[in-house]
C-alpha positions as CSV (number, residue, x, y, z in Angstrom):
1,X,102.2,84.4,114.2
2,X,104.9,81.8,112.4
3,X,102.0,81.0,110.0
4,X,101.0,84.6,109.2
5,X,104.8,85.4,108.8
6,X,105.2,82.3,106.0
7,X,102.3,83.3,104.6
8,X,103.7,86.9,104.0
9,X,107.1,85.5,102.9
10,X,105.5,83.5,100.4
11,X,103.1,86.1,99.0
12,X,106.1,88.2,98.1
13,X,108.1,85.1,96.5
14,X,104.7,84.8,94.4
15,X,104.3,88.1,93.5
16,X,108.1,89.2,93.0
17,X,107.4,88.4,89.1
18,X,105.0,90.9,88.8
19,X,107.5,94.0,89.5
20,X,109.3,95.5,87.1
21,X,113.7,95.3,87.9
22,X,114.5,98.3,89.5
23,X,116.3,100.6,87.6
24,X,120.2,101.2,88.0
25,X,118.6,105.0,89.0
26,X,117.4,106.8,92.0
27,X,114.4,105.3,93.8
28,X,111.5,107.3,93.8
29,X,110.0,109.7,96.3
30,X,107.8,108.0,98.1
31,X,106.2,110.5,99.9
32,X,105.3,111.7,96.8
33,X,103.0,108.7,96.0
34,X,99.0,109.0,97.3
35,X,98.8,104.9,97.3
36,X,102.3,104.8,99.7
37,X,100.8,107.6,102.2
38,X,98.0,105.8,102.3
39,X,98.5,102.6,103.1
40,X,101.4,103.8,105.5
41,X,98.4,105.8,107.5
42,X,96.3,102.6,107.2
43,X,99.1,100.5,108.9
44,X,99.8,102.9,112.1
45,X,96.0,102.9,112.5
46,X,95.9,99.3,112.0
47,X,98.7,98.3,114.2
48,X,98.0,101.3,116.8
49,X,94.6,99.5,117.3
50,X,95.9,96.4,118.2
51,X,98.5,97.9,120.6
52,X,95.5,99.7,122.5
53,X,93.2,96.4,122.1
54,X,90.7,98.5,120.3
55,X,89.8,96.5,117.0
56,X,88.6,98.3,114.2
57,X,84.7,97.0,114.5
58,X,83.5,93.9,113.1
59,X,87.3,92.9,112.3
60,X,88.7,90.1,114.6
61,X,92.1,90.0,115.6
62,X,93.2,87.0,112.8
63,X,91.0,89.8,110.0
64,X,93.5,92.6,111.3
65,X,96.6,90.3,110.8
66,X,95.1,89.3,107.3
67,X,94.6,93.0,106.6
68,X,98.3,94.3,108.1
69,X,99.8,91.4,105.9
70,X,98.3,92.6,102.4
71,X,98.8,96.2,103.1
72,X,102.8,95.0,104.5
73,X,103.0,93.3,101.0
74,X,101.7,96.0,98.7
75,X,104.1,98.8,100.4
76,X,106.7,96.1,99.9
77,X,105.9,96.0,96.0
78,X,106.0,100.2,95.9
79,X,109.5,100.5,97.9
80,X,110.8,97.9,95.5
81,X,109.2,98.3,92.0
82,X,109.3,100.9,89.2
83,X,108.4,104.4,88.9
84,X,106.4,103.4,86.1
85,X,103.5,100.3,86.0
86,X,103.0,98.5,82.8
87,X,99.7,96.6,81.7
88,X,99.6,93.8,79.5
89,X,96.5,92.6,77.4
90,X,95.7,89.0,76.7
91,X,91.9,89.1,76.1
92,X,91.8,88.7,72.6
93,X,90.0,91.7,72.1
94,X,91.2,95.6,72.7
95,X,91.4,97.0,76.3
96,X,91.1,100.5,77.7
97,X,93.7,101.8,79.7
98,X,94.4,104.8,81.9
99,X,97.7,107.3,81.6
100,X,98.5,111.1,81.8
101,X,96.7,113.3,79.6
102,X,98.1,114.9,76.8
103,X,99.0,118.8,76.7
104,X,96.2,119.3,74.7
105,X,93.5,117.1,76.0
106,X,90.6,119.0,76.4
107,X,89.4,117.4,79.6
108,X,89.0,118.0,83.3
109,X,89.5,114.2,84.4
110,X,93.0,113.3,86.4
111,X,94.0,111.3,82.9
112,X,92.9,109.9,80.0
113,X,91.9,107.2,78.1
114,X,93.6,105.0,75.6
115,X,93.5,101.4,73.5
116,X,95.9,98.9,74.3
117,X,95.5,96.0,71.0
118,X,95.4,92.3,72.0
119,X,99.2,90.7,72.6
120,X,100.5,94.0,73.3
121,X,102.0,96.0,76.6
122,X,102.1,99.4,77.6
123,X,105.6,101.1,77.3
124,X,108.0,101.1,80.5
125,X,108.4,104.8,80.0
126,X,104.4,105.1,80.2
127,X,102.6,105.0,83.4
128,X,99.2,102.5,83.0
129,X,97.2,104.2,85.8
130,X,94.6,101.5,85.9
131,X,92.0,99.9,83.3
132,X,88.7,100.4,82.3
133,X,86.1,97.9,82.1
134,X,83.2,98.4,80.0
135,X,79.9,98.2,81.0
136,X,79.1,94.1,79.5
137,X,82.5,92.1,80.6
138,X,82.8,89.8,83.5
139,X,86.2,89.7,86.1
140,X,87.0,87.4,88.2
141,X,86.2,88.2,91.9
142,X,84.6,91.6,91.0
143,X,80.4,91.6,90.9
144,X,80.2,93.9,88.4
145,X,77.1,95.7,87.9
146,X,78.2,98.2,85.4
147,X,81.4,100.2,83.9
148,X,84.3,100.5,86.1
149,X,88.0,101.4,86.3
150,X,90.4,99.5,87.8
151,X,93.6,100.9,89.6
152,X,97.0,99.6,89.4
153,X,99.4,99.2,92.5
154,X,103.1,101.3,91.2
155,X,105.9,99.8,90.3
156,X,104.0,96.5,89.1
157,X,102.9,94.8,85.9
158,X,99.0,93.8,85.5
159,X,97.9,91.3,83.1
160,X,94.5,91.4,81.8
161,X,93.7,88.2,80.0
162,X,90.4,85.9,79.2
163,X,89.9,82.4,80.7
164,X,90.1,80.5,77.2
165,X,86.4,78.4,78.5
166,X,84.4,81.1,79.6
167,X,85.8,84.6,78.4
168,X,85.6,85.9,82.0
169,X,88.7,88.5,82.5
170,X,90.9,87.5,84.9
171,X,93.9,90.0,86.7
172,X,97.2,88.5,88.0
173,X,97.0,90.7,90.9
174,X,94.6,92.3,92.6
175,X,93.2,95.7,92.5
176,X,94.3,98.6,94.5
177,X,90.5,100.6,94.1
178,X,87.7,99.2,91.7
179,X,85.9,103.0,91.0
180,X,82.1,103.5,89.5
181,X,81.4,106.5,87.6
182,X,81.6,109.6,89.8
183,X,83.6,107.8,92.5
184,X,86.7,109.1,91.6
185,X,88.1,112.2,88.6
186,X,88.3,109.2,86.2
187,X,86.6,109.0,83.0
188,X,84.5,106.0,83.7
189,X,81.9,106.2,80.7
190,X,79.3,104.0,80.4
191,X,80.3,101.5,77.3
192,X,80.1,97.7,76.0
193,X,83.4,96.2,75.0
194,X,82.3,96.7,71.1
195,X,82.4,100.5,71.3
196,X,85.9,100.5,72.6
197,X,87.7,100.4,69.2
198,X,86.4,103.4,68.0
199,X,86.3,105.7,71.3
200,X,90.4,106.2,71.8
201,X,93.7,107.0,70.7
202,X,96.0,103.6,71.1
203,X,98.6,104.0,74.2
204,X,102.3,103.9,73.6
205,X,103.2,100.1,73.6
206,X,106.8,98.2,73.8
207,X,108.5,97.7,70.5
């Protein structure tokens, strides 16, 4: 239990670069976040099964710990980051990323679709939902087997860069839901990295 806790502690050392200052502002409503309910639920089931001894199944007791741990660290990151989540692109080549549509979008998915250029971040006033990955790009501990969208954890900052050897993407923090077309209201279409430049309006960026 000392090990799991110093593991924990350290995890949130690592990973306190990745969240945005907080604000000199009120903090969020959290019960107004789906990722904070969930993973809230997720915990009381979690540690409810261990205080009956009933195991989720096929999960040992040291998987359960592992499990309570990451979701402890990622409600940590919500209660104490931004409203907003920025992403940042170092591939060398244009990204896609997700945000709120625009009043006149004429679409029926939860957001939309938009370029973020090489070197460049979203705004801090502009929520980056998540980000797409076309259909021909490789990531680092995802099997990819066609077009995806990634989703970001509020209140953090995600880095998308490429490994300067091999070009696979890598993320400085891992992903909250990985969603194949049809899995979720996202607009998850079915394109190779060279067809991004020409598909979508650029997102708002940091001056």
């Amino acid at each position: 239990m000392k090990l799991w806790k110093t593991i924990f502690l350290g995890l949130i050392l690592c990973l306190n670069f990745a969240i945005a200052t907080p604000a000199l502002a009120d903090k969020p409503n959290f019960q107004d976040n789906p990722d904070y309910l969930e993973i809230t639920d997720n915990l009381n089931q979690l540690f409810e099964a261990k205080a009956d001894k009933s195991l989720p199944e096929g999960l040992t007791s040291s998987q359960v710990d592992q499990k309570i741990a990451r979701l402890q660290l990622a409600k940590y990151i919500i209660e104490n980051g931004e409203e907003n989540t920025e992403c940042r692109n170092e591939t060398g080549k244009s990204i896609a990323v997700y945000g709120s549509k625009t009043k006149k979008a004429d679409t029926n998915y939860d957001n939309a679709l938009y370029l973020l250029p090489n070197g460049q971040t979203t705004d801090e006033d502009w929520n980056c939902e998540g980000v797409y990955l076309p259909n021909d790009v490789k990531v680092a501990g995802l099997d990819l087997d066609s077009a995806v969208a990634v989703k970001v954890l509020n209140g953090t900052k995600l880095i998308v860069k490429a490994n300067p050897d091999t070009g696979v993407y890598e993320l400085n923090l891992p992903p909250v839901k990985v969603f194949k077309a049809g899995e979720a209201n996202w607009d998850i279409p079915d394109l190779a990295q060279a067809s991004l430049d020409v598909q979508y309006p650029k997102a708002p960026i940091d001056d």
